[in-house]
Biopython code that builds the backbone (N, CA, C, O; Angstrom):
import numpy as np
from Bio.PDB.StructureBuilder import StructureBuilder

atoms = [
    (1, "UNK", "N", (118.542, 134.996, 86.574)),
    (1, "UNK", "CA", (118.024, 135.852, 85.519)),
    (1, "UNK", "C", (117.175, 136.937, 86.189)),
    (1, "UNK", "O", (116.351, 136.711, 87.076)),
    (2, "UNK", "N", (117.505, 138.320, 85.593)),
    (2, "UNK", "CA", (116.792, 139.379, 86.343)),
    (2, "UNK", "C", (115.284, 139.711, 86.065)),
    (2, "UNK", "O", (114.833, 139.536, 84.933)),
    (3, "UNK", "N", (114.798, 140.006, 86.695)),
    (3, "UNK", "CA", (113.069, 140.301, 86.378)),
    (3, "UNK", "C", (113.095, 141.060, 84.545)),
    (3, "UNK", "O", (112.325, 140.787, 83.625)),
    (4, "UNK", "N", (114.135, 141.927, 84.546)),
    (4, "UNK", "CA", (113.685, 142.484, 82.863)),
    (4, "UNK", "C", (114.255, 141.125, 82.217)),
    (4, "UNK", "O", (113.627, 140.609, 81.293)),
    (5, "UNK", "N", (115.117, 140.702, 82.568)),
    (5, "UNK", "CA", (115.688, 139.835, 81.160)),
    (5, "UNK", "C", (114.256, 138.408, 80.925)),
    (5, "UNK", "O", (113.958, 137.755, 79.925)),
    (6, "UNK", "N", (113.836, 138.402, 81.957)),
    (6, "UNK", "CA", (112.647, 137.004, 82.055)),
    (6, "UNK", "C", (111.287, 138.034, 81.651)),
    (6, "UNK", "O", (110.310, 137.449, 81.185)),
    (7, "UNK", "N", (111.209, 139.405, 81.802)),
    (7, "UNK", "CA", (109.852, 139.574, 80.699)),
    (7, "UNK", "C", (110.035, 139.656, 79.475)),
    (7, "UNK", "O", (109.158, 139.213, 78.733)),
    (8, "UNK", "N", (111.614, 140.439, 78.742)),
    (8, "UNK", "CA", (111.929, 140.362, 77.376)),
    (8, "UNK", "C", (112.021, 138.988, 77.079)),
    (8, "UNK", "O", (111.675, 138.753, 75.921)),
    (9, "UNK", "N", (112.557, 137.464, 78.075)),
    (9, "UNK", "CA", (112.881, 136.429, 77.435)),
    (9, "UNK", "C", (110.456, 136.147, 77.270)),
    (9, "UNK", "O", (110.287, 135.837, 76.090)),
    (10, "UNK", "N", (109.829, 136.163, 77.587)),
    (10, "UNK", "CA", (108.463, 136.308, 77.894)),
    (10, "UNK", "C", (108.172, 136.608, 76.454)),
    (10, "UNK", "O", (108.118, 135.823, 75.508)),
    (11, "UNK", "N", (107.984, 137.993, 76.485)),
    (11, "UNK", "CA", (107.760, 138.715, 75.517)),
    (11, "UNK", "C", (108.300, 137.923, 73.822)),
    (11, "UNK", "O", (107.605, 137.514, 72.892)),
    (12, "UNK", "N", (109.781, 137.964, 73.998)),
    (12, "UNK", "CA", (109.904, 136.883, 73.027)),
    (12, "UNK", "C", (109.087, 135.825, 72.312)),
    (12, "UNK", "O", (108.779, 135.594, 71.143)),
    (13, "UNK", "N", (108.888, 135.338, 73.369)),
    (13, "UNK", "CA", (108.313, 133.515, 73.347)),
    (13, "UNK", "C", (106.880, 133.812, 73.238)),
    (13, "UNK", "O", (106.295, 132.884, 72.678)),
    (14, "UNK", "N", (106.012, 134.904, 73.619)),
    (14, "UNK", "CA", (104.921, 135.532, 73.080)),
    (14, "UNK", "C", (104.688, 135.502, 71.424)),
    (14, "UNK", "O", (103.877, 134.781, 70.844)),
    (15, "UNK", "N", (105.768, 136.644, 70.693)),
    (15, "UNK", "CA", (105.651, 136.853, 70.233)),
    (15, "UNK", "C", (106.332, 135.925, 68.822)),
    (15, "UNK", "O", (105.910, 136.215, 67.703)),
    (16, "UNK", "N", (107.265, 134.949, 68.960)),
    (16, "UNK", "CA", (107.157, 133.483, 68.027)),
    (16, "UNK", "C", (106.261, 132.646, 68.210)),
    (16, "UNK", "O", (106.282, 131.560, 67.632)),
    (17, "UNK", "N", (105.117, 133.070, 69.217)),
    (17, "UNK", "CA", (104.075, 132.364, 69.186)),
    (17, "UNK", "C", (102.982, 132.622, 68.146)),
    (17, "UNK", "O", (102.315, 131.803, 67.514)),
    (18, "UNK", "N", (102.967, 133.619, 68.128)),
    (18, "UNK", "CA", (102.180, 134.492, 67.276)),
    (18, "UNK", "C", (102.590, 134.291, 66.042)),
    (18, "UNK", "O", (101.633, 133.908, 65.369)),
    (19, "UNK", "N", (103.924, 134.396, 65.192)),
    (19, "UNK", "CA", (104.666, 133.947, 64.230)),
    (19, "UNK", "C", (103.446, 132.607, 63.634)),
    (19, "UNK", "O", (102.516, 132.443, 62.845)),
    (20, "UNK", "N", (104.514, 131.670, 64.979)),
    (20, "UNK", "CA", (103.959, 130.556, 64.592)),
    (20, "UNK", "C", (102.341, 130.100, 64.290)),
    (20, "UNK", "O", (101.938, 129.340, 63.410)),
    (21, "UNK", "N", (101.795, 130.608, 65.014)),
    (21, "UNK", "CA", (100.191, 130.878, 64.484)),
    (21, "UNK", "C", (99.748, 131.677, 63.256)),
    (21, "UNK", "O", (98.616, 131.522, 62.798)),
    (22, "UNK", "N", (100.486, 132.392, 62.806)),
    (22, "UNK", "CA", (100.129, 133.056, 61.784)),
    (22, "UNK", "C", (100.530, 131.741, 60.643)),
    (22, "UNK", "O", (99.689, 131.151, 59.965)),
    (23, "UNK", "N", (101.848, 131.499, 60.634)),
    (23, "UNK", "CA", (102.400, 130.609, 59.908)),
    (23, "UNK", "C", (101.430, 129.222, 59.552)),
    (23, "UNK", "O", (101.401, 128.707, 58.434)),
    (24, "UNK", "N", (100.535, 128.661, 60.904)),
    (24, "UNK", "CA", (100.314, 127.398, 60.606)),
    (24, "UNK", "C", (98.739, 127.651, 60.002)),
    (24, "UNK", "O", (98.072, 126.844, 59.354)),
    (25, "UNK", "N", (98.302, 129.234, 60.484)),
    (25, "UNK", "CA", (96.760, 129.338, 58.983)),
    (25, "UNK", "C", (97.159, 129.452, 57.889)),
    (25, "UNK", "O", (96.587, 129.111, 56.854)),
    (26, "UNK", "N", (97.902, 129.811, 57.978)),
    (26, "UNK", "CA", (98.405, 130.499, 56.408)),
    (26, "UNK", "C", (99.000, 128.641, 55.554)),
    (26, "UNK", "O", (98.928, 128.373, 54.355)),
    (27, "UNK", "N", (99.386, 127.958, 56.375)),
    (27, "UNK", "CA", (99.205, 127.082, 55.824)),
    (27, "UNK", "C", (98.356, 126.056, 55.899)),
    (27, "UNK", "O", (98.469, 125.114, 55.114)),
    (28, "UNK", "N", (97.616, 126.081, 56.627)),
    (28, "UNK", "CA", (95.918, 125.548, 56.822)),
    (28, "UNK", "C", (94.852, 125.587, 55.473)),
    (28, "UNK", "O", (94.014, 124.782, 55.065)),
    (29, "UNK", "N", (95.464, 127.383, 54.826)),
    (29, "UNK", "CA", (94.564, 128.377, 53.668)),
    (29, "UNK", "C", (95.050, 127.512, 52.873)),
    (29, "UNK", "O", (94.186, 126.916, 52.229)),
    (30, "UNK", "N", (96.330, 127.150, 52.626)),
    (30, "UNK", "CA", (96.961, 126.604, 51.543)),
    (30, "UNK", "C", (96.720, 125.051, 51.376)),
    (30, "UNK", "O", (96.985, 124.490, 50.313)),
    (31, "UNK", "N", (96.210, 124.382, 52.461)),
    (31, "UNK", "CA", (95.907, 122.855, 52.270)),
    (31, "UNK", "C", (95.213, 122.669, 51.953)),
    (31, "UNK", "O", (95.080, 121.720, 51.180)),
    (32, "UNK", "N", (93.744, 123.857, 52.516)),
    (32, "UNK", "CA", (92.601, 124.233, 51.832)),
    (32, "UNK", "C", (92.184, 124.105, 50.573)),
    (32, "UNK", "O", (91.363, 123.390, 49.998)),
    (33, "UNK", "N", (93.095, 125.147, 50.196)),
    (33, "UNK", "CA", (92.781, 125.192, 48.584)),
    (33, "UNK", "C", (93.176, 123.724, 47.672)),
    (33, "UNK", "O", (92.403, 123.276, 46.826)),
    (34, "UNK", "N", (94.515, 123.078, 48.009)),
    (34, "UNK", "CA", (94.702, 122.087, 47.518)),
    (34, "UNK", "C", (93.516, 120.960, 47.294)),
    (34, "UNK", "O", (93.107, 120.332, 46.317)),
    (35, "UNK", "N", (93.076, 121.040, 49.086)),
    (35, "UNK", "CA", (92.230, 119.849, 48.984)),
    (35, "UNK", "C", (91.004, 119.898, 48.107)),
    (35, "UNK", "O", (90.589, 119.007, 47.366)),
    (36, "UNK", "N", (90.327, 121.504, 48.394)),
    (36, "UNK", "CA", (89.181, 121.857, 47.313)),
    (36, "UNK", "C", (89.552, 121.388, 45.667)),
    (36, "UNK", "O", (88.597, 120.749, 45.225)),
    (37, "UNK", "N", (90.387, 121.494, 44.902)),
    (37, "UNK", "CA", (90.728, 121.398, 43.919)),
    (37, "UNK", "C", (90.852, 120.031, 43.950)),
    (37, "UNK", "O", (89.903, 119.515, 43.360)),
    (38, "UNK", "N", (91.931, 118.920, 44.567)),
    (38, "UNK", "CA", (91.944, 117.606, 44.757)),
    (38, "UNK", "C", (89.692, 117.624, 44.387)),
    (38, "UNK", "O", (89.082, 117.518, 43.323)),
    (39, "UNK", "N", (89.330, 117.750, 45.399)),
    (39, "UNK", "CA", (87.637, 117.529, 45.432)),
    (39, "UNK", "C", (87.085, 117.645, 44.538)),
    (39, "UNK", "O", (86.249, 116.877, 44.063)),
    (40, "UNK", "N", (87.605, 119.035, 43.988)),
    (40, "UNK", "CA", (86.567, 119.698, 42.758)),
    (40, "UNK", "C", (87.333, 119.088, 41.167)),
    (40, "UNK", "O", (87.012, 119.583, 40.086)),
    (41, "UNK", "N", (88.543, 117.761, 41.318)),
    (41, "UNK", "CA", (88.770, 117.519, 40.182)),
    (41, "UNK", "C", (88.962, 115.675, 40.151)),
    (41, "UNK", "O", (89.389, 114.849, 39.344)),
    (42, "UNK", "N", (88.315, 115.653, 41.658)),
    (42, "UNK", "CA", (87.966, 114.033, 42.119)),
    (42, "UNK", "C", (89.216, 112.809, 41.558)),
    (42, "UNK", "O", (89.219, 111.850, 40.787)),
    (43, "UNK", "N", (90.481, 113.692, 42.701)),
    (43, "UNK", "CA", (91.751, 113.107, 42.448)),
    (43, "UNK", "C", (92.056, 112.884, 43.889)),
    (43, "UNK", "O", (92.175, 113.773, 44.733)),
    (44, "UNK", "N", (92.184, 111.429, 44.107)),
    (44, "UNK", "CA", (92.684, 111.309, 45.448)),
    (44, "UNK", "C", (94.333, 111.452, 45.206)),
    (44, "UNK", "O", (94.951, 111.383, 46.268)),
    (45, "UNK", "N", (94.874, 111.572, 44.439)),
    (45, "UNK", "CA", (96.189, 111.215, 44.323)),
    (45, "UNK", "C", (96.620, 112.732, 43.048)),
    (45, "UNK", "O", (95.803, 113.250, 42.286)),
    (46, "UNK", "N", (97.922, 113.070, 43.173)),
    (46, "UNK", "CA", (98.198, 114.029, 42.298)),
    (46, "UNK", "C", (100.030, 114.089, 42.002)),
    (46, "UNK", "O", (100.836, 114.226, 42.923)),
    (47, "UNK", "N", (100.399, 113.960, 40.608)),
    (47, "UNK", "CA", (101.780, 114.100, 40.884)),
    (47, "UNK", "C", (101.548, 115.576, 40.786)),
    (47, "UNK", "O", (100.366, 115.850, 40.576)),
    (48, "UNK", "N", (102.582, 116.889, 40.908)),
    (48, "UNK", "CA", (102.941, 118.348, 40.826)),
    (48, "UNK", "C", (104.347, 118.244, 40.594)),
    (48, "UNK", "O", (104.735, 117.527, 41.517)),
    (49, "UNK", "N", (105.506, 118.603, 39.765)),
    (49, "UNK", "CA", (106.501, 118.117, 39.874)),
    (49, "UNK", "C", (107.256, 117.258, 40.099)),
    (49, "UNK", "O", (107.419, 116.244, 39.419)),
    (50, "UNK", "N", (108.156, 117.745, 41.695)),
    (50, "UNK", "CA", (108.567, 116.154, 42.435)),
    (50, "UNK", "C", (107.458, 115.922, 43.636)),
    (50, "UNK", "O", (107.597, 115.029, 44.472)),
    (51, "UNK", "N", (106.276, 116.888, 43.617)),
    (51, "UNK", "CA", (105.271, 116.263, 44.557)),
    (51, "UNK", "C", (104.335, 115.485, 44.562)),
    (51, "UNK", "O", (103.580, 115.703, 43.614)),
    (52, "UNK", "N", (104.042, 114.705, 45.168)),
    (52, "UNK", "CA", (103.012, 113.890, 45.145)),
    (52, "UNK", "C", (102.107, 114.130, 46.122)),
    (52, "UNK", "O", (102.488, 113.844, 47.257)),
    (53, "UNK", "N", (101.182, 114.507, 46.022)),
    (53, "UNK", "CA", (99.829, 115.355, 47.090)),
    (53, "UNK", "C", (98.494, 113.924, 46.970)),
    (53, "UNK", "O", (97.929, 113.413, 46.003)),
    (54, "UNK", "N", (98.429, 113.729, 48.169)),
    (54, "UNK", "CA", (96.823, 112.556, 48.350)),
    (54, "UNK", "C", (95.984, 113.521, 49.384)),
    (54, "UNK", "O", (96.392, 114.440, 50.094)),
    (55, "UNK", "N", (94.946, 113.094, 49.248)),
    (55, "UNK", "CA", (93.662, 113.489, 50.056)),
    (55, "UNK", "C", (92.795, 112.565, 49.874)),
    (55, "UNK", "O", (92.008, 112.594, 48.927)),
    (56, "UNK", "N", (92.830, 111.503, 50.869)),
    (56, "UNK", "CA", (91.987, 110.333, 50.352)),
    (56, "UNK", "C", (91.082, 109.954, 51.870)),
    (56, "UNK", "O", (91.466, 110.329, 52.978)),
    (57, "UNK", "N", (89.897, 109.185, 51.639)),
    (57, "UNK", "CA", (89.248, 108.552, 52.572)),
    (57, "UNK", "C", (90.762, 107.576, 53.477)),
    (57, "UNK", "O", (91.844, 107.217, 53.013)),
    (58, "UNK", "N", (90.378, 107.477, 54.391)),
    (58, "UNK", "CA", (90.916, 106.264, 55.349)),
    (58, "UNK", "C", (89.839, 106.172, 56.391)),
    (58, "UNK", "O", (89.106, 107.043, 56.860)),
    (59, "UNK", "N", (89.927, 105.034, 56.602)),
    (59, "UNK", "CA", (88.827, 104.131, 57.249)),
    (59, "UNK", "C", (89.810, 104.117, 58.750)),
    (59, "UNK", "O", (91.028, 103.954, 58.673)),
    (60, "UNK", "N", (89.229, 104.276, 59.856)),
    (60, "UNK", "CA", (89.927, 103.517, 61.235)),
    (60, "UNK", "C", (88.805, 103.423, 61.840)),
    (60, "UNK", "O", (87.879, 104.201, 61.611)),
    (61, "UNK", "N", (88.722, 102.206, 62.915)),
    (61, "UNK", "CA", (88.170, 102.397, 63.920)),
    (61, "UNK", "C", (89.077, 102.519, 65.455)),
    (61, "UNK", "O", (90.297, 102.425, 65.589)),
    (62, "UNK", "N", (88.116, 102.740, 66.444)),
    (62, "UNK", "CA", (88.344, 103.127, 68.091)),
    (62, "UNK", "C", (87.600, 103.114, 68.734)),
    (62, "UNK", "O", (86.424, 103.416, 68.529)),
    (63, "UNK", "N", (88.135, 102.730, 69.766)),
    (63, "UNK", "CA", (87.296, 102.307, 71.360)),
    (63, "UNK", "C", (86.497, 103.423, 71.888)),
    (63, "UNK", "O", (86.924, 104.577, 71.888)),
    (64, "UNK", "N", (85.284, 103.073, 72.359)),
    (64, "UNK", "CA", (84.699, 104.164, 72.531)),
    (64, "UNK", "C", (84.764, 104.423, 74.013)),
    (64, "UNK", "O", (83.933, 103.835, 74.705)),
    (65, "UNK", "N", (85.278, 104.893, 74.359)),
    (65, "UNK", "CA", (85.353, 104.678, 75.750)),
    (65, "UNK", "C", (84.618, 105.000, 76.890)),
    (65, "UNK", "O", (84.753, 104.464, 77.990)),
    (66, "UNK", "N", (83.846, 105.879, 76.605)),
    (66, "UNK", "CA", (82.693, 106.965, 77.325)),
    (66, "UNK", "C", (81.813, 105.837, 77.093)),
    (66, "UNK", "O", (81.230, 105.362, 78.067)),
    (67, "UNK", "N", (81.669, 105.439, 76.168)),
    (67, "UNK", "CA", (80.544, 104.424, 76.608)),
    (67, "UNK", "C", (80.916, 103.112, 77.126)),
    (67, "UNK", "O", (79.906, 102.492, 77.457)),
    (68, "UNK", "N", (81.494, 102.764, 77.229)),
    (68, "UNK", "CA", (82.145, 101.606, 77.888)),
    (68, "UNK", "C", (82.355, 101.807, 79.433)),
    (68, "UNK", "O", (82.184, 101.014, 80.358)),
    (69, "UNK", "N", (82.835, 103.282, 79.422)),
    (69, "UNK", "CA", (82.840, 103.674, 80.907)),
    (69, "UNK", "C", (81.216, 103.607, 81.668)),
    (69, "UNK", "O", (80.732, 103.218, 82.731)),
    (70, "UNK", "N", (80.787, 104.206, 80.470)),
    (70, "UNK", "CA", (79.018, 103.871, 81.034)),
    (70, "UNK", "C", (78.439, 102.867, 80.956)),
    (70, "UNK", "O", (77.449, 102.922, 81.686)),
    (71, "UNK", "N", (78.569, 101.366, 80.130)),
    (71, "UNK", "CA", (78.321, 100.342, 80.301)),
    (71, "UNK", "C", (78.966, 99.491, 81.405)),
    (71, "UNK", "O", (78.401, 98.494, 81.855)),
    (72, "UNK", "N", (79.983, 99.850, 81.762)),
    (72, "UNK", "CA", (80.699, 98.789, 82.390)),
    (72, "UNK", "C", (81.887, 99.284, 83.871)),
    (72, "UNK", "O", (82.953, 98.803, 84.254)),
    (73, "UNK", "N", (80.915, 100.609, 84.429)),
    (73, "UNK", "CA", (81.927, 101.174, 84.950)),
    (73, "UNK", "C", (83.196, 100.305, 85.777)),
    (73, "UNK", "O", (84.413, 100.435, 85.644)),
    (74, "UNK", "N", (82.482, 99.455, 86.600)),
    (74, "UNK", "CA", (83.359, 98.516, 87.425)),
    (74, "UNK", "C", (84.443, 97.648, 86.365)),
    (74, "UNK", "O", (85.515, 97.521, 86.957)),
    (75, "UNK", "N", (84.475, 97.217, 85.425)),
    (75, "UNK", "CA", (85.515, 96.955, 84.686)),
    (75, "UNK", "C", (86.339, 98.231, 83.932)),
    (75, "UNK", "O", (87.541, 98.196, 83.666)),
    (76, "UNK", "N", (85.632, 99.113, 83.709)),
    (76, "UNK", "CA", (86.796, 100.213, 83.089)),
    (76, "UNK", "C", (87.150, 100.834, 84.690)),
    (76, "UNK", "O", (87.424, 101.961, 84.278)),
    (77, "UNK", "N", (87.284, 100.912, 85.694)),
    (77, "UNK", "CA", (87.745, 101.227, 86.983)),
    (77, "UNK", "C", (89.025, 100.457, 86.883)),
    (77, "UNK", "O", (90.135, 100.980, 86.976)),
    (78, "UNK", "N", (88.699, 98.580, 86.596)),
    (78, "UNK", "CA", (90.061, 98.250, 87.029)),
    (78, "UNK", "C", (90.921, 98.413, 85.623)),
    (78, "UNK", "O", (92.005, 97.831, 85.654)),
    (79, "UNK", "N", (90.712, 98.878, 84.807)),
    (79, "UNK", "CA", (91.518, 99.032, 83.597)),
    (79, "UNK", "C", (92.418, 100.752, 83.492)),
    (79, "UNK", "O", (93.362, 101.255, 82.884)),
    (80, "UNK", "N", (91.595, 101.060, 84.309)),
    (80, "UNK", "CA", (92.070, 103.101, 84.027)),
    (80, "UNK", "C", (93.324, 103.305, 85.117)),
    (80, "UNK", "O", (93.335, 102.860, 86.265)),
    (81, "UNK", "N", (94.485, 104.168, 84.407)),
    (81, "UNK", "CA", (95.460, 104.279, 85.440)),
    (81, "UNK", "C", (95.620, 105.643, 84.724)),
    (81, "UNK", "O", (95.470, 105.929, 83.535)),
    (82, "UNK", "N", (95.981, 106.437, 85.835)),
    (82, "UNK", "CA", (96.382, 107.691, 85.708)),
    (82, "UNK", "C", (97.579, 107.863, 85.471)),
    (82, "UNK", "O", (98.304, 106.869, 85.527)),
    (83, "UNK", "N", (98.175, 109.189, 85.129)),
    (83, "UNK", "CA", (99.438, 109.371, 84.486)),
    (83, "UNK", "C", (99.736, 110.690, 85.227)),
    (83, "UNK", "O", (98.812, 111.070, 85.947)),
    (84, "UNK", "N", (100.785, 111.429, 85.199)),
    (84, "UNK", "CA", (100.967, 112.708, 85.724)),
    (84, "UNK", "C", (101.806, 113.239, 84.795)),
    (84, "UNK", "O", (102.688, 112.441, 84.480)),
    (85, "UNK", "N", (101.873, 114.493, 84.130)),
    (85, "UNK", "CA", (102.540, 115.132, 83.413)),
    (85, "UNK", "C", (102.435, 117.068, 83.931)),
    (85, "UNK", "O", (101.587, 117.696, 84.566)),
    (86, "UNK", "N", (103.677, 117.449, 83.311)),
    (86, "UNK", "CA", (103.765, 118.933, 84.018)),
    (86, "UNK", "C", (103.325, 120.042, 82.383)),
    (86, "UNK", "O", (103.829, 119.790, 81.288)),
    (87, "UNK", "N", (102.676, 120.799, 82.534)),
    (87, "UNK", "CA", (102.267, 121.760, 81.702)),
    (87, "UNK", "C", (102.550, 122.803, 81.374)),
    (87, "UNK", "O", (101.862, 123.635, 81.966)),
    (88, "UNK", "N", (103.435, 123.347, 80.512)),
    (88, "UNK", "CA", (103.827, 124.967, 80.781)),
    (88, "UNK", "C", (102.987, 125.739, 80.066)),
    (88, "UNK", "O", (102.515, 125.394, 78.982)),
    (89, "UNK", "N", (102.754, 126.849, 80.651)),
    (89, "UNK", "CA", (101.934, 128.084, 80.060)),
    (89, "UNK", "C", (102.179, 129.182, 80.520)),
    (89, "UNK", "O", (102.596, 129.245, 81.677)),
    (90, "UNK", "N", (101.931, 130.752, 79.499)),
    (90, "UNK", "CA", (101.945, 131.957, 79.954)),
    (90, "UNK", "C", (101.169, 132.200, 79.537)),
    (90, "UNK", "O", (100.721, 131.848, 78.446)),
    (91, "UNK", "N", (100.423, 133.488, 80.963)),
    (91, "UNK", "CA", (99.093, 134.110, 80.592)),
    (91, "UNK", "C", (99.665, 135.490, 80.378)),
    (91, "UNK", "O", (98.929, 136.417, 80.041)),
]
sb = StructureBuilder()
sb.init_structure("model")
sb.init_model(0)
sb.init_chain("A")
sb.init_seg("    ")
for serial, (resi, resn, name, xyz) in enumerate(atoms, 1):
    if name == "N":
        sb.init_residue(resn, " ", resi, " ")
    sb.init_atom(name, np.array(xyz, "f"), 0.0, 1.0, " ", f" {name:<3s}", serial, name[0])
structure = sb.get_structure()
């Protein structure tokens, strides 16, 4: 692939990036509003047609690990294994 065809293929992939960011506030705005209304009409649950929309508490817990690492470094040593993975990015 020639140097122009890999900055237009670049440029591309730039610019459905951007798409896609526009796309996922714009529906961020829109979950927004749902959830405010869910809040402001103290409905965890909602039919809309054929939709059914929740916004509800859920409970989980998780390991805390930072502190465990600080309580107990010599046992979280023999428990921690590293992983390797490859990253793509354009600046």
């Amino acid at each position: 692939m020639s140097t122009n065809e890999l900055t237009t293929k670049i440029r591309e992939l730039k610019e459905l990036q951007a798409l896609i960011e526009t796309a996922q506030a714009e529906a961020e705005a829109i979950k927004d509003e749902l959830k405010a209304l869910m809040i402001e009409t103290g409905a965890d649950e909602m039919n809309i047609d054929v939709f059914k929309i929740r916004y509800a508490i859920v409970k989980s817990s998780h390991f805390d690990t930072a502190a465990f690492k600080k309580t107990h470094a010599d046992l979280y040593a023999q428990y921690v294994r590293q992983t390797e993975t490859r990253r793509f990015s354009v600046a």
